[in-house]
C-alpha positions in Angstrom: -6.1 -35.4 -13.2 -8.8 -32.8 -12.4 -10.7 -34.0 -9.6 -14.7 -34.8 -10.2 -16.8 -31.8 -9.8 -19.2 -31.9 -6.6 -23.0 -31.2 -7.4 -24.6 -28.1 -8.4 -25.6 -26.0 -6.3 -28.9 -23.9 -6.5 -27.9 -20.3 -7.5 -29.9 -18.5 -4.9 -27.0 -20.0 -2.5 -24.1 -18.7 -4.4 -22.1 -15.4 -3.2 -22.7 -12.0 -4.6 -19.0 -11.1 -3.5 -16.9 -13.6 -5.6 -14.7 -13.9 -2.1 -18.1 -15.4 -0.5 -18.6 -17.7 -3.6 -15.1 -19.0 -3.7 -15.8 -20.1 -0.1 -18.7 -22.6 -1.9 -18.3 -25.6 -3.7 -19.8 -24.4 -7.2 -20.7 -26.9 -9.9 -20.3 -24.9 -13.1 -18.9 -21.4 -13.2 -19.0 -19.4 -16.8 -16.1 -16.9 -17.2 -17.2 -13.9 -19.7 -13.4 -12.8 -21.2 -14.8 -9.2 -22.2 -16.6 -8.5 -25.4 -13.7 -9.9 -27.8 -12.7 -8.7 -31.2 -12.4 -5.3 -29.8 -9.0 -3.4 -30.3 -8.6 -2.0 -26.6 -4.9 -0.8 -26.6 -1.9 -2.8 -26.4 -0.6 -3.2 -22.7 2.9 -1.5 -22.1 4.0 -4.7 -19.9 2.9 -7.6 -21.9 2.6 -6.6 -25.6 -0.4 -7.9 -25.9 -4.0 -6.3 -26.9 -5.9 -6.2 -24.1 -8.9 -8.2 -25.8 -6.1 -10.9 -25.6 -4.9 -10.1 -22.3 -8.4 -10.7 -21.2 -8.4 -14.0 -22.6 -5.0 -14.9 -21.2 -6.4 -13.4 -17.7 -9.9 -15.8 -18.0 -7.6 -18.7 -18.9 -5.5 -18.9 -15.9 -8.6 -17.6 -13.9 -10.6 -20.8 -15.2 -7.4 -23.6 -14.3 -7.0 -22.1 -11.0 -11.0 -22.0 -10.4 -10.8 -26.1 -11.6 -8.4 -27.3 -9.0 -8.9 -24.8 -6.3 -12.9 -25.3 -6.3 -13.0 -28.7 -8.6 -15.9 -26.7 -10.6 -16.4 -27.0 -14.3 -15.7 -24.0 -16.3 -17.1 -23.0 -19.2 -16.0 -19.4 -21.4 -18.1 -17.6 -23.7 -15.1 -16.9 -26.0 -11.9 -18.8 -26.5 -9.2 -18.8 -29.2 -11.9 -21.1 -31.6 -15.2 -20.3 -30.3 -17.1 -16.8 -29.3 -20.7 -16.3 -28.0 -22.2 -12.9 -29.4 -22.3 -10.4 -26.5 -26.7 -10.8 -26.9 -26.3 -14.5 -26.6 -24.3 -14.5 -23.0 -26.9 -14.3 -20.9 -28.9 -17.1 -22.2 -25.7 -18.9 -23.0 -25.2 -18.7 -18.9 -28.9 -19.7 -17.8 -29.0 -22.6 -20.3 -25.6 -24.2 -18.8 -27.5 -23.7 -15.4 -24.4 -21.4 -14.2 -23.9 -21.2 -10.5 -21.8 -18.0 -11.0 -20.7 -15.6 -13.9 -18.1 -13.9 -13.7 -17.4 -10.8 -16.4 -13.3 -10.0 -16.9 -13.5 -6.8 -18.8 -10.7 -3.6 -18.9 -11.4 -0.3 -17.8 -12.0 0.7 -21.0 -15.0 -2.2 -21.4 -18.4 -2.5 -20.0 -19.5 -5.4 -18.5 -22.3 -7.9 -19.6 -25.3 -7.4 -18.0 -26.3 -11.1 -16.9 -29.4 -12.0 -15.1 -29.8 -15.2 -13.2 -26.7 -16.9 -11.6 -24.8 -14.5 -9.2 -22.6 -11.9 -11.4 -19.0 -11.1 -10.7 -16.6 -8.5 -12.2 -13.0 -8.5 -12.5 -11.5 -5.2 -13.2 -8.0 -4.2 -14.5 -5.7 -2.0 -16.8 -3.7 -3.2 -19.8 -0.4 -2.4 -17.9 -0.8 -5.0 -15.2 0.4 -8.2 -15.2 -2.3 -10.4 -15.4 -1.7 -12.4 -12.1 -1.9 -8.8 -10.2 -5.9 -8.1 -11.0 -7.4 -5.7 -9.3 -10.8 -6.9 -9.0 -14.0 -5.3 -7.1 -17.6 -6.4 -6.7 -19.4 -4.8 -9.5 -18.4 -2.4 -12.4 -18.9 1.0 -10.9 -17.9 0.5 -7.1 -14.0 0.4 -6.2 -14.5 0.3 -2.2 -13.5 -3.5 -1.9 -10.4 -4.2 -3.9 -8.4 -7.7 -3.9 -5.8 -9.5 -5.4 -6.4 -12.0 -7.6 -4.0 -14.3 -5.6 -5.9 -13.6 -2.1 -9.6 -13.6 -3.9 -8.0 -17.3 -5.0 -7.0 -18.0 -1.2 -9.2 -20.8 0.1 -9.1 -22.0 3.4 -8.8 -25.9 2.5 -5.5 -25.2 0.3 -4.4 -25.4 -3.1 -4.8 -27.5 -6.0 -4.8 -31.3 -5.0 -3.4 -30.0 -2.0 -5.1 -29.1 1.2 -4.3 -28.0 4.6 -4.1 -24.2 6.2 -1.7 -24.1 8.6 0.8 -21.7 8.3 3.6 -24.1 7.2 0.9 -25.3 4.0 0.0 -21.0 4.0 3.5 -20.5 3.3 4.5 -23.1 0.9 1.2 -22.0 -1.2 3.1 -18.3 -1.6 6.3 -19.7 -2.6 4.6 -22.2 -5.1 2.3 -19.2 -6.8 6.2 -17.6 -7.4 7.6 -21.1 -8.1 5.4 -22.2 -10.6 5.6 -18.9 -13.2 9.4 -20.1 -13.6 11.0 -23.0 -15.6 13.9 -23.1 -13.0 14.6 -26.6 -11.3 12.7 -27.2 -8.1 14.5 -29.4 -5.7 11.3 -30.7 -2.8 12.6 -32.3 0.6 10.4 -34.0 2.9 9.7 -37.2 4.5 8.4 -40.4 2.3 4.5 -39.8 2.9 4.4 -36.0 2.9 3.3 -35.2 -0.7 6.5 -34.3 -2.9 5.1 -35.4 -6.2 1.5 -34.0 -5.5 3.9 -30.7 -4.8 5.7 -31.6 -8.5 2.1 -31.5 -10.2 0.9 -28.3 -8.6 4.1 -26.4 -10.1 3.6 -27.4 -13.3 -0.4 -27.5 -13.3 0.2 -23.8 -12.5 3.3 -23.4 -14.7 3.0 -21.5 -17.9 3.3 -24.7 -19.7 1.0 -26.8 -17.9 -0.5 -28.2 -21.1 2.3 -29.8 -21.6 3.3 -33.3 -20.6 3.9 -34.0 -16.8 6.2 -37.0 -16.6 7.2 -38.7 -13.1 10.1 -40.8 -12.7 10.8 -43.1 -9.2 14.9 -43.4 -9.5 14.3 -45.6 -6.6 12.3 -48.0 -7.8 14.5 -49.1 -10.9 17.7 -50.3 -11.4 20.4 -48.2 -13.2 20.6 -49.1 -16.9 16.6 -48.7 -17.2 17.1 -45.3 -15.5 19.3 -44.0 -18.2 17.2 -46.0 -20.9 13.6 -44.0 -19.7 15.8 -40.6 -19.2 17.8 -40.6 -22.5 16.0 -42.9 -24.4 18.1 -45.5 -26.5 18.6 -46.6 -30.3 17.2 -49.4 -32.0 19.9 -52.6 -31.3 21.3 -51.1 -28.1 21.3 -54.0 -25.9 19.1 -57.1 -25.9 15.7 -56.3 -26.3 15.6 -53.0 -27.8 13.6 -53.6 -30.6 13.2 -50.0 -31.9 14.3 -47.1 -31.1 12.9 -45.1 -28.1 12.9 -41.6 -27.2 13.6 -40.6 -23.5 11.7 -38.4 -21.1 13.8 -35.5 -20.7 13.0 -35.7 -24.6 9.1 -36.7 -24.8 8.2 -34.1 -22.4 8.4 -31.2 -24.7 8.4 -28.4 -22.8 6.8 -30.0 -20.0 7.8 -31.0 -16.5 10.0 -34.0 -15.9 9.5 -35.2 -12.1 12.5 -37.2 -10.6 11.5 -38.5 -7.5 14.2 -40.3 -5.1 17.0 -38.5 -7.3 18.9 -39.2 -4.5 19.4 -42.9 -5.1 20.9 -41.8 -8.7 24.5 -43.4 -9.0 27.9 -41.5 -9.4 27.6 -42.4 -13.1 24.1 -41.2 -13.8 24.4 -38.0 -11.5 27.3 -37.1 -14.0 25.2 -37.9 -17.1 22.4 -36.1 -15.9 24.3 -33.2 -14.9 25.9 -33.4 -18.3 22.3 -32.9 -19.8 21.2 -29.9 -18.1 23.9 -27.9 -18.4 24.3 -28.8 -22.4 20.1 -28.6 -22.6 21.3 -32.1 -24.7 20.7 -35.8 -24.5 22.6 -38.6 -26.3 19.9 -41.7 -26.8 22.1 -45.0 -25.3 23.6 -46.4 -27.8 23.5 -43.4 -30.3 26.0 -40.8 -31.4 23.8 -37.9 -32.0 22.8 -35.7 -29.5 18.8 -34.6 -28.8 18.2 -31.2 -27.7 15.3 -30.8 -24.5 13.5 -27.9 -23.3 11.7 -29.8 -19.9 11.8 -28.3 -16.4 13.3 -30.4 -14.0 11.3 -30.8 -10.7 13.7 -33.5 -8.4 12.6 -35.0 -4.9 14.1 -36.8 -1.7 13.7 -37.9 1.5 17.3 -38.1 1.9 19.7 -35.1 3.1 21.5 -34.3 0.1 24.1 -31.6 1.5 24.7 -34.5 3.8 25.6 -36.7 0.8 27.7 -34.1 -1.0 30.1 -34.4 2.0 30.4 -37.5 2.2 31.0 -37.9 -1.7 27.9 -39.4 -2.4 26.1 -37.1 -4.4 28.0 -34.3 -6.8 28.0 -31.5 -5.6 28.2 -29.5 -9.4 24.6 -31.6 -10.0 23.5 -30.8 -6.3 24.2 -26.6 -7.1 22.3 -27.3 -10.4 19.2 -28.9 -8.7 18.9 -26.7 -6.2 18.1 -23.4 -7.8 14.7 -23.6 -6.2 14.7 -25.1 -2.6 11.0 -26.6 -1.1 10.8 -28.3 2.4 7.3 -30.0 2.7 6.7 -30.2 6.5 5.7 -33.2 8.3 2.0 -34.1 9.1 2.7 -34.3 13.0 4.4 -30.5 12.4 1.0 -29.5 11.0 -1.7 -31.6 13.0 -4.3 -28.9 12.8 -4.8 -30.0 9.2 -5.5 -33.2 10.1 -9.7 -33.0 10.4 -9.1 -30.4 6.9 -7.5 -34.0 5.4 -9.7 -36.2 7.0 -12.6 -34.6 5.7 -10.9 -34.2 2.3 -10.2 -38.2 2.2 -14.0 -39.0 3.4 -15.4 -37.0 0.1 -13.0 -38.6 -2.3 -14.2 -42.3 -0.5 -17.9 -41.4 -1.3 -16.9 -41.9 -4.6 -15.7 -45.3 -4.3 -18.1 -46.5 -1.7 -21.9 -45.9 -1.4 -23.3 -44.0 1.0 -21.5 -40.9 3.3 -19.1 -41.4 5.8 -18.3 -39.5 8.9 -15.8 -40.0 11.2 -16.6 -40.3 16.1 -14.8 -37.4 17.8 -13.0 -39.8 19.9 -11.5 -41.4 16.6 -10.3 -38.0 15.3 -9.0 -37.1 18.6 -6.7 -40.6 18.5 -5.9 -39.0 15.5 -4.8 -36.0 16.5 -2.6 -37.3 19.6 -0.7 -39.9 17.1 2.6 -38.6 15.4 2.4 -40.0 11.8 5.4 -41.4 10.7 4.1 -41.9 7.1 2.6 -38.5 6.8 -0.6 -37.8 5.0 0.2 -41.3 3.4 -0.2 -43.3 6.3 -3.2 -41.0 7.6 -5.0 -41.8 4.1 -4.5 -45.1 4.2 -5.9 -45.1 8.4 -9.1 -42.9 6.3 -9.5 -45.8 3.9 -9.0 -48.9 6.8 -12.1 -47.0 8.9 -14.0 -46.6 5.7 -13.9 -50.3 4.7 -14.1 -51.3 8.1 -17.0 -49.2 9.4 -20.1 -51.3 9.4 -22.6 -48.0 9.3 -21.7 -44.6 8.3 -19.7 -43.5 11.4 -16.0 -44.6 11.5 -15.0 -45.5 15.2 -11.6 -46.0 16.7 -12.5 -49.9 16.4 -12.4 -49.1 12.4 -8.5 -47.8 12.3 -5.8 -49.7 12.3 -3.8 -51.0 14.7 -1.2 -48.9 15.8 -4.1 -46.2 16.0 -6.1 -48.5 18.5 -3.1 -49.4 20.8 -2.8 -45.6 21.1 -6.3 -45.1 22.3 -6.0 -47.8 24.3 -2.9 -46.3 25.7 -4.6 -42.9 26.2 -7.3 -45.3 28.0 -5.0 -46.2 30.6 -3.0 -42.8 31.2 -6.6 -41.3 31.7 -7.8 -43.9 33.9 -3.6 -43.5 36.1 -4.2 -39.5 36.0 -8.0 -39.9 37.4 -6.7 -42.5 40.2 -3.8 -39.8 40.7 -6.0 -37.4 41.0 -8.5 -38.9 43.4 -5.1 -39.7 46.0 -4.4 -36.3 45.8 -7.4 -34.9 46.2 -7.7 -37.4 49.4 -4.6 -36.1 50.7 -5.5 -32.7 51.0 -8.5 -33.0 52.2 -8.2 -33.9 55.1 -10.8 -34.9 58.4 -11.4 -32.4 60.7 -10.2 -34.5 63.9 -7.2 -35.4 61.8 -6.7 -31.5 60.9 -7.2 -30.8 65.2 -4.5 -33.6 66.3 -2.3 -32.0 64.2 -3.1 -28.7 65.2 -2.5 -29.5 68.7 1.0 -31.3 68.6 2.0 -28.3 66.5 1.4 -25.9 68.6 3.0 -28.2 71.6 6.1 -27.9 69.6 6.1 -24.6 68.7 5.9 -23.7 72.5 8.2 -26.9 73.5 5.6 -28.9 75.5 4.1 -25.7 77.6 0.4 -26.7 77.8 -0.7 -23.0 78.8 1.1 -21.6 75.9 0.0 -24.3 73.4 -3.7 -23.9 74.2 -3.3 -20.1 74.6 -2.0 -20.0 71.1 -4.5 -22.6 69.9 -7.8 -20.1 71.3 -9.0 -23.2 73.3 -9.3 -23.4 77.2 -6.6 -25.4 79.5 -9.0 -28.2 80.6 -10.4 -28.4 76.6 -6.0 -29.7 75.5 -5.9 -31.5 78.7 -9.1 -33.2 77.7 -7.8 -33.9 74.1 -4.2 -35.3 74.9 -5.8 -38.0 76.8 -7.9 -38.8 74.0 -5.0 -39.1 72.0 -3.3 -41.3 74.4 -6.1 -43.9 74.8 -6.5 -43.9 71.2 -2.9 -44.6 70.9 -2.7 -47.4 73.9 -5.8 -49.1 71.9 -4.0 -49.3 68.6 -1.2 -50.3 70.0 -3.0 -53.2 72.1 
């Protein structure tokens, strides 16, 4: 689901660069796909006419814009509705635009828009459409990007966020990832965000329109696994009232998610297996076969090479799977996207709560210093604890749960060991002059093996000055002793 869009913002404060503006949290953006019904050429790579290249470009422009910036986008032509070329400008002014950006060919000239901040993207008809050259205005080529960098936020990508350079990393191999229909197989820890990974490949997937269907193989017991896979005839066991076709089915040409495919039996792994190789399903109880076109995306917290070898899991269905392999790293492997999260799970909680919420230093460094067993789960629901919990707008370390408060408690009492530590240290090397002088002398005494000439000659002091001393020493010694 795309998430809310934040408020407007003035124009005056969006970018002129669209690098700059993509930084911003823009309400409404209106993408201009050229001048339309133009014949510009047919591009060499893609076959298509460049006014429909265009189109094609602003399209995946405009998804990407609404889950990397959560802005509405509006377009002044799509495949059932065109605003004349003297129209655009009001067109953008009257949706109170906070940017407009103009994708045009070479060959085109770009609308000439006055009020929000303008934008240009620039290309020829034999690029591919996700390899855009674009520049800051028509006539200037000095500052060329990408279209995947000028996309690059620093808070991450789609539903997800982070910017670490694990998260950096996984955000390349999920641009590549998603322009496939190859199955996906995500490993990670229960917490770290597998089917929120799932939803990113196929929101960014060339059929992203279509369905998007999660299954937890976990969470239900064998026969209703096959039944919601495969689907089943009317009269095939108790119940089965009509006849019901399965996911691998009902999703089209979607994405079928299988989360947990790990805890699939011996019996369903071959089934399943069965299925992808023959792109066919038999409905239980049925004798006709159902052809399928989904993408398998599959998930686990298990280690399934581990499983092969021990016979668990097949290995033919764990070669299939495995054509694509992503490892989602753990939260504690990733800790500087901790405030990035935090701050991402405060804004969703203004939604749900009235009023803002922020979160003490001391309660974020708590957060930093604990290791997060349930991963970005477990931190959301600590987010959620210290937002119902916080009597004001601040949340404190009081407001987070438990185990988070027996850790700053903890961190209480190392401080408080270190600081005493420290202070019997610090005691021991400094020491008091007399103390420094005793030692001094009964040093040099045994460095010269009890010669008194020697000893103060070594020490600069006179004869009489050590004589002096030594009987110090002894009376002092004598007294204690009494």
């Amino acid at each position: 689901m795309t998430p809310e869009p934040p408020p407007a913002l003035p124009a005056q404060r969006a970018s002129k660069s669209l690098t700059r503006a993509l930084g911003l949290k823009l309400g409404r953006i209106v993408l201009d796909p050229g001048h339309g019904g133009h014949d510009l050429g047919t591009s060499s790579r893609t076959g298509l006419h460049e006014k429909d290249l265009v189109l094609d470009i602003a399209k995946r422009l405009g998804g990407l814009l609404e889950l990397r910036l959560g802005s509405e986008v509006l377009y002044t032509r799509t495949d059932d509705t065109f605003v004349p070329l003297e129209k655009r400008t009001e067109f953008a002014n009257q949706e109170r635009a906070d940017l407009f950006v103009s994708i045009h060919a070479n060959s085109s000239r770009a609308s000439n828009v006055s009020g929000p901040e303008t934008f240009f993207l620039n290309f020829t008809a034999s690029q591919d459409a996700m390899e855009v050259a674009s520049r800051e205005n028509a006539s200037s080529g000095k500052t060329i990007f990408e279209l995947r960098d000028l996309l690059k936020l620093q808070d991450g990508l789609g539903q997800m966020v982070g910017s670490s350079q694990q998260m950096e990393k996984l955000y390349r191999i999920l641009a590549k990832v998603a322009q496939s229909t190859h199955p996906v197989l995500i490993l990670g820890e229960s917490g770290t965000g597998k089917e929120m990974v799932a939803r990113t490949i196929h929101t960014f997937g060339p059929n992203a329109d279509k369905p998007f269907l999660p299954v937890d193989c976990g969470s239900l017991v064998p026969t209703l696994v096959e039944s919601e896979l495969f689907g089943y005839v009317k009269g095939a066991f108790t119940g089965a009232n009509h006849s019901k076709d399965g996911l691998l089915v009902s999703a089209g040409s979607g994405t079928v998610f299988l989360d947990e495919i790990g805890e699939l039996t011996l019996d369903l792994q071959a089934k399943l297996l069965r299925a992808l190789q023959e792109k066919e399903v038999r409905p239980v109880g049925s004798t006709h076969r159902i052809p399928i076109k989904a993408r398998i995306v599959t998930a686990t917290n298990r280690d399934l090479s581990s499983m092969v070898e021990t016979g668990a899991f097949r290995k033919d269905l764990y070669y299939r799977l495995n054509v694509v392999n992503l490892r989602l790293p753990a939260l504690r492997d990733r800790k500087g996207d901790i405030p990035l999260l935090v701050a991402h799970f405060l804004n969703r909680a203004h939604r749900n709560h009235p009023g803002r919420f922020s979160i003490h230093d001391e309660a974020l460094r708590v957060m930093m210093r604990y290791n997060w067993p349930g991963n970005v789960r477990e931190l959301e629901n600590a987010v959620e604890c210290g937002v119902t919990m916080a009597s004001g707008g601040e949340i404190q370390v009081g407001n987070l749960p438990t185990g988070l408060q027996d850790l700053a408690l903890a961190c209480l009492h190392e401080a408080k060991a270190d600081g005493r530590k420290e202070e019997a240290a610090s005691e021991k090397l400094v020491k008091p002059l007399a103390t420094q002088e005793r030692e001094a002398i009964f040093e040099a005494l045994r460095a010269t093996k009890g010669d008194k000439l020697q000893a103060a000659q070594l020490l600069g002091i006179g004869k009489t000055t050590l004589y002096r001393k030594l009987k110090e020493y002894e009376a002092a010694d004598v007294h204690r002793n009494n």
